[in-house]
N, C-alpha and C positions, 0 to 999 in steps of 0.2 A: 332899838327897833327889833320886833320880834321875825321868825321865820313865818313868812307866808303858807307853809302850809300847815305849821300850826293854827291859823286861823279862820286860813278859807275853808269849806267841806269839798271834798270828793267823792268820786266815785267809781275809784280804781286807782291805781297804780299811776304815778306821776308820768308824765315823759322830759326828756331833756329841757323844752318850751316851757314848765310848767302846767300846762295842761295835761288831765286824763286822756289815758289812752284807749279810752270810748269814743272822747270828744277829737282827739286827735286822727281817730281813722273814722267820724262821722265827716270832717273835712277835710279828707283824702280823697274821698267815697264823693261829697259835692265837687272835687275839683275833677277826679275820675268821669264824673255824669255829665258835667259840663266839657269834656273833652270827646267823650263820646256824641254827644248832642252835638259840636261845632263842626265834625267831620261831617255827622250825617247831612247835616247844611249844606258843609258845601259836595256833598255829592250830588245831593239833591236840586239845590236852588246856585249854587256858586260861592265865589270867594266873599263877595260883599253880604249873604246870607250867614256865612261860615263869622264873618267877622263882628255881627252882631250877636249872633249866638254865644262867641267867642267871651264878648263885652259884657253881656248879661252873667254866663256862668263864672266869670272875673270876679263881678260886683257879688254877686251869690256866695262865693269862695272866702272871699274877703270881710264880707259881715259878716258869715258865721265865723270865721277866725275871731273878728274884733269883740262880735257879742261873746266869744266863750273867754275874752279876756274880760270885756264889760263886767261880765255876770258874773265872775268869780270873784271880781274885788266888790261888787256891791252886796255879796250875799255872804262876803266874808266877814268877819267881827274887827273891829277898829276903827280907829277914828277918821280913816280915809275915803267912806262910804259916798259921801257926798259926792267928793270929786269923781269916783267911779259911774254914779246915778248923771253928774253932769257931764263924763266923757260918753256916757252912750245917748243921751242926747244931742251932743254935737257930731255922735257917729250917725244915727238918722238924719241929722241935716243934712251932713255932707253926703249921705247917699240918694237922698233926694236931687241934692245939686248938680251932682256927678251926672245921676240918669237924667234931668232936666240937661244938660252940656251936651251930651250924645246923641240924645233927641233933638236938640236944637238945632246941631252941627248938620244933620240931612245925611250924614252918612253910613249910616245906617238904620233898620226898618223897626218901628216900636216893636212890632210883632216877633221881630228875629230876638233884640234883646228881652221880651219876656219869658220869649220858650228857652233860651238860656237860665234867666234866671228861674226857671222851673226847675235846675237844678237840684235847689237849695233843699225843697223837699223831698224831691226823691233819694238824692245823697244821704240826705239823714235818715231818711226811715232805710235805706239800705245801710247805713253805719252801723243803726242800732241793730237793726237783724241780723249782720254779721258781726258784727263787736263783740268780743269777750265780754262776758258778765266779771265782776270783781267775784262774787263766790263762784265763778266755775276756773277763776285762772289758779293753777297750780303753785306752790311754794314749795321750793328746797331745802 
């Protein structure tokens, strides 16, 4: 069995997770946005505002973690491609089913968990726009 990062591409410097450390502070930066968002909830609207917002920026945090695991093994070379294409299909179900559960449950507002999961985008375009470039980080 070969090393994984002979096979997958990157786009910078590894981190301890295997992931790049673009992609690893683009979902810092989502978990960051989603914590900033839950407070301003609940100052604004209350705890049960705070706690959807809370739940949205979760499920935001968390797909992009799973899809930068997804992506790397489906766009890597090997014979394991498949199961990576069919593990991020099973991670959309289950993120469907998750936010259909939480919606269901009443206890918190569709509206709260989507401004959380608003996150997701703003996180990342703040990752990339702060994130080191691979040709601007330094070598010793």
């Amino acid at each position: 069995m070969s090393d994984t990062s002979e096979t997958v591409p990157s786009d910078g410097p590894s981190s301890a997770s295997g992931l790049s450390a673009a992609m690893m502070f683009a979902v810092i930066a989502v978990a960051a946005v989603a914590i900033a968002l839950s407070v301003g909830a609940i100052a604004y609207r209350g705890l049960r505002a705070g706690a959807g917002v809370a739940s949205g920026g979760l499920l935001a945090t968390l797909n992009l973690w799973a899809f930068a695991y997804v992506g790397r093994g489906v766009l890597g070379e090997g014979s394991h491609r498949r199961f990576w294409g069919l593990l991020g299909g099973l991670k959309f179900v289950a993120l469907l089913a998750i936010t259909f559960a939480l919606l269901k449950s009443g206890q918190v507002s569709g509206i709260m968990v989507a401004i959380g999961y608003g996150s997701l985008p703003v996180g990342v375009a703040i990752g990339n726009y702060l994130a080191a470039r691979p040709d601007e980080v330094e070598t010793r």
